[in-house]
C-alpha positions in Angstrom: 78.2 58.8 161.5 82.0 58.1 160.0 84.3 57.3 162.2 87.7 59.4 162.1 89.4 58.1 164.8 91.6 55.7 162.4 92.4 58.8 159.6 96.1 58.2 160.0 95.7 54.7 159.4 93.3 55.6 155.9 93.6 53.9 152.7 97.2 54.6 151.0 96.3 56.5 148.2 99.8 56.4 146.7 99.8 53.7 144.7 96.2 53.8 143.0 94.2 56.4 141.8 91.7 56.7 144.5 90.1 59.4 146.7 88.5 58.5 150.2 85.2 61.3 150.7 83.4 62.4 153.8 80.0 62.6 153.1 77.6 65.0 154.4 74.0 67.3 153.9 72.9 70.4 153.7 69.4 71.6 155.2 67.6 72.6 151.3 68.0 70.6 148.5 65.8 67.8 148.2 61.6 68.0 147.8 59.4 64.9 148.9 60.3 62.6 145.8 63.8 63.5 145.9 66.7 62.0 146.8 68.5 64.4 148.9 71.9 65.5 147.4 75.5 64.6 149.1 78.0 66.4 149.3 81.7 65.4 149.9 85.4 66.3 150.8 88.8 64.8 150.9 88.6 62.7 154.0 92.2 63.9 155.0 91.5 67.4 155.0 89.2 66.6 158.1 90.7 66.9 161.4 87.6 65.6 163.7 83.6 66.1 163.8 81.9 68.2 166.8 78.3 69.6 167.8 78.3 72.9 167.0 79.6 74.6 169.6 79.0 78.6 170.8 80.1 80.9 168.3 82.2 84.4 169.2 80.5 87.3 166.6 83.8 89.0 165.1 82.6 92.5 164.0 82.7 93.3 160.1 82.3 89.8 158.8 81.0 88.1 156.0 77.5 87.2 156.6 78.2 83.6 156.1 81.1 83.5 159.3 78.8 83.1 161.7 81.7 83.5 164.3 84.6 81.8 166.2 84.7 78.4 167.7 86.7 77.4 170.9 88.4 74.9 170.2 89.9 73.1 173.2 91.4 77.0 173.8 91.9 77.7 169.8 89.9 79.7 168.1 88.4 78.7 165.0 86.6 80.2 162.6 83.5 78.9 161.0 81.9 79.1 158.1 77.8 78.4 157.7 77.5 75.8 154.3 73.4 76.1 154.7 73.4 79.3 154.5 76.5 80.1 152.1 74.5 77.6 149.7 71.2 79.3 151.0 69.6 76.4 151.7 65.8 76.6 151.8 65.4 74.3 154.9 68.3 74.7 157.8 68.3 72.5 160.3 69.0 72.8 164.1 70.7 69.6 164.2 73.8 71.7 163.2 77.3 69.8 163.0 80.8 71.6 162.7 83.1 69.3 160.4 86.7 70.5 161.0 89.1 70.4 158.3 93.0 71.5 158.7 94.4 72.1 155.1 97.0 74.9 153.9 98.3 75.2 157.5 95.2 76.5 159.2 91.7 74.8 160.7 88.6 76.0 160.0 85.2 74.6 160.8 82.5 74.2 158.2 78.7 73.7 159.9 76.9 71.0 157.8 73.5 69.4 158.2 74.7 65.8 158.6 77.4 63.3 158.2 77.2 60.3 156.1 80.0 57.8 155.7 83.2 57.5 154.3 83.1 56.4 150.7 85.8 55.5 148.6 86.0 56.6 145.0 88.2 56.9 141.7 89.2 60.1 140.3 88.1 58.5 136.7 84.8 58.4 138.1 84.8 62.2 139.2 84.4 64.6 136.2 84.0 68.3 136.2 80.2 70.0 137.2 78.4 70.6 133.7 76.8 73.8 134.4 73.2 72.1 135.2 74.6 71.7 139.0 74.2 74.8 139.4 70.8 75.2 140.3 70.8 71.6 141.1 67.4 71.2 143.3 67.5 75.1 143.7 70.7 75.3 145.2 73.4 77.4 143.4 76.6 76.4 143.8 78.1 79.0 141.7 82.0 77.8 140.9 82.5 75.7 144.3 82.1 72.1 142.8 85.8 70.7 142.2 83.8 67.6 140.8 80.6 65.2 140.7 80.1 61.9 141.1 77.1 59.5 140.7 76.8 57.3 144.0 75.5 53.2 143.3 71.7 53.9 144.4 71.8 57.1 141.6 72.4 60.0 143.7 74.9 62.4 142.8 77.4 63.4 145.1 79.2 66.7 145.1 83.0 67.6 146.1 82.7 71.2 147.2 85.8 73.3 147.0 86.4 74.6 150.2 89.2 76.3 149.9 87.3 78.5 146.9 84.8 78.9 149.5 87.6 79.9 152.5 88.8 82.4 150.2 85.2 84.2 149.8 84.5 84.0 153.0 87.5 84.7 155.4 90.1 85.9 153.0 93.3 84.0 151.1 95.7 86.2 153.3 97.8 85.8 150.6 98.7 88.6 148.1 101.0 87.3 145.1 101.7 90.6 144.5 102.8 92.1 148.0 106.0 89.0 147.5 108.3 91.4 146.6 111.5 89.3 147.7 111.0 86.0 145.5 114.6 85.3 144.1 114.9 85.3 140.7 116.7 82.4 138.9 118.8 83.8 135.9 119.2 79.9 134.5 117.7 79.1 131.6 115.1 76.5 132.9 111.8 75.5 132.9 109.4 73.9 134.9 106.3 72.0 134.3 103.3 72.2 136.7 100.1 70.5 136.8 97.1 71.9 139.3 93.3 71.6 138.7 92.3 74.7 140.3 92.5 78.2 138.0 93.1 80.3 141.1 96.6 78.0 142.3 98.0 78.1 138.6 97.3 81.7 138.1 99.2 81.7 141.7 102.2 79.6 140.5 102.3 81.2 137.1 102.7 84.3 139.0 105.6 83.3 141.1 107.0 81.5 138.0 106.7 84.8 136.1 108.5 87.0 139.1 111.1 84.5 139.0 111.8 84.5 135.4 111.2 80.7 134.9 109.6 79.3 131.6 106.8 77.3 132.4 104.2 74.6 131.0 101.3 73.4 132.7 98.4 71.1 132.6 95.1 70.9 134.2 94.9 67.3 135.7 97.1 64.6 136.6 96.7 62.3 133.4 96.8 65.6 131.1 100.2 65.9 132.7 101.5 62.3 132.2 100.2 62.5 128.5 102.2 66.0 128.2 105.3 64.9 129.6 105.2 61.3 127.8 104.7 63.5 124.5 107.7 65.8 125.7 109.8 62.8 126.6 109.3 60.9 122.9 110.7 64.6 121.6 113.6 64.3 123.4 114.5 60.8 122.6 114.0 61.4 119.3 116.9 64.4 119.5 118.9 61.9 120.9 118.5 64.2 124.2 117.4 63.6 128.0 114.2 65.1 128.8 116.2 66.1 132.0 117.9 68.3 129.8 114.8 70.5 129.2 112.8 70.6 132.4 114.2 71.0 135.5 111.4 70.4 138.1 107.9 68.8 138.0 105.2 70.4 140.1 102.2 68.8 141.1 98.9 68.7 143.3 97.8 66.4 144.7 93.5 66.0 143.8 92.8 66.4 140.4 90.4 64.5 138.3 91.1 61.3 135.9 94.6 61.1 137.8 95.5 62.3 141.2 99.5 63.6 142.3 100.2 60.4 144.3 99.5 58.5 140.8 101.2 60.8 138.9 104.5 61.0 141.0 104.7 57.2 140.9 104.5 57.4 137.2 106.9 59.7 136.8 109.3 58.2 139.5 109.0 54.3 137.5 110.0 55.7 133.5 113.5 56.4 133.2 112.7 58.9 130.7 112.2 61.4 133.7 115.1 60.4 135.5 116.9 63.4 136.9 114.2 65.3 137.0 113.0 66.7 141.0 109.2 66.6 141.5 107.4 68.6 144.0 104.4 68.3 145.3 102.2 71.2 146.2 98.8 70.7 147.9 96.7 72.0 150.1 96.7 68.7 152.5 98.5 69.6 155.5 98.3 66.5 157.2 101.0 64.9 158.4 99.8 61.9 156.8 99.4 63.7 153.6 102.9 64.4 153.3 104.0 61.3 154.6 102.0 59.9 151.4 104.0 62.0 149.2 107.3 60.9 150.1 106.0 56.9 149.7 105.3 58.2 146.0 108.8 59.5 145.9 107.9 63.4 145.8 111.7 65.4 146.2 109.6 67.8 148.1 106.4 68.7 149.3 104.9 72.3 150.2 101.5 73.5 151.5 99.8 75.6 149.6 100.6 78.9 149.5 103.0 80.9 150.4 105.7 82.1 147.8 108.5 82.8 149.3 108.6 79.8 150.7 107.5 78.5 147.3 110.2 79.6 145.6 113.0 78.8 148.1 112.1 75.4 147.3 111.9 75.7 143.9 115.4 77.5 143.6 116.9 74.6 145.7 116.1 71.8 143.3 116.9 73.2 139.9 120.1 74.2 141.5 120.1 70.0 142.3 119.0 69.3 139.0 121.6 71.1 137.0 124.0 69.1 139.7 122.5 65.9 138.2 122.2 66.8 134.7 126.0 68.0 134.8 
């Protein structure tokens, strides 16, 4: 089984382009002359592995929260992959991979555990829409990506905070933040996210706050965006500093991860002056610590607005203090 106990000491993502992946099963995916399928998760978004545990019922539930977990006296809620997946064969040999990300733990019960496996996002490309019903699993939207392993098996990174949302509820209602402070400068801000649901999320707070906006869908759509934008401004004999005001980035996304991204940005003068956030669901102190070796101005977990835009109001009020 992987061995945690050195996460804080993991690769250093910031200066290449590389994603470290717990492996794991599922109880119902392969037949006899199969290979049976991985699947996979950011290895910092996992706080420890335990046997399944006894589970507390909570009343009301979705069918796939089997219950609460104690912790070491905090309660955890759990959610059942087999049978979220509706795996055909579940097995008793039931682990409980906890994860920490977006502020909160939550335990996931898997099959098994493989190894840690190191891959690059170039080598991770969205699900086609084969997966699925990959071996008579359907895995719906919850892929963030696929990647073919050396002996030919295809290894899947599940989106677990899609499935968290499902399951146990975002807690987080865009709409209910009724006391974002609007910025009356003329600005804009460029984001770049992978996920649909955090960029309809940011372009809501963006939208509130009456901040013009472009965004992009992965790390090296972002570089190739803001390379283009930066040529433009040369070109006016202008500073692209003088046109966005803040950079806001993830952290995973396919082809280029935020880490890469940042230290792109931070290493062409064309973007000098210009802050960059980072906004990610990795909570981990080593996460963030990651972040500021890439030179991020700021980094926030994902999501809470107000919070959100606090932060946001503080560095376009630093950038115009630059650009001035």
């Amino acid at each position: 089984m992987a061995d945690l106990n050195s996460n804080n000491q993991r690769t250093d993502q910031t200066g290449n382009n590389c994603l470290e992946i717990l492996t794991f099963t599922l109880g119902g995916n392969d037949s006899a002359d199969e290979r049976q399928t991985q699947y996979g998760i950011n290895v910092f978004k996992v706080r420890e592995l335990i046997t399944l545990p006894h589970l507390t019922k909570k009343p009301y539930s979705h069918e796939c929260a089997p219950g609460m977990a104690n912790v070491r006296g905090v309660a955890v809620p759990v959610i059942d992959l087999q049978k979220y997946y509706e795996c055909s064969k579940v097995s008793k040999q039931n682990i409980l991979i906890l994860t920490e990300f977006c502020g909160s733990t939550q335990g996931f019960i898997v099959e098994g555990v493989g190894e840690i496996i190191q891959l690059d996002w170039k080598d991770i490309t969205p699900p086609p829409t084969l997966v699925s019903g990959l071996n008579g699993v359907n895995h719906g939207n919850t892929l963030t990506g696929i990647s073919t392993l050396p002996d030919g098996s295809l290894m899947m990174i599940v989106d677990l905070e899609k499935i968290i949302t499902e399951v146990l509820g975002s807690g987080i209602d865009i709409v209910a933040q009724t006391q974002l402070t609007k910025n009356t400068d003329d600005q804009m801000v460029f984001f770049v996210d992978d996920s649909l649901v955090a960029r309809t999320q940011i372009s809501n707070i963006l939208d509130k706050m009456g901040i013009r906006y472009q965004c992009a869908k992965d790390g090296q759509e972002a570089l190739e965006m803001l390379t283009e934008l930066a040529k433009a401004s040369e070109s006016a004999g202008a500073r692209l500093a003088d046109s966005i005001s803040t950079i806001i980035t993830d952290v995973e996304m396919p082809k280029m991860n935020g880490y890469a991204l940042t230290r792109r940005i931070k290493e062409d003068r064309r973007f000098d002056g210009i802050p960059v956030m980072m906004h990610s669901s990795l909570s981990a102190e080593q996460s963030i610590l990651q972040g500021k070796e890439a030179g991020v101005d700021a980094y926030l977990t994902k999501l809470a607005p107000k919070e959100f835009a606090e932060k946001l109001n503080q560095l376009l009020g630093d950038s115009l203090t630059n650009v001035a």
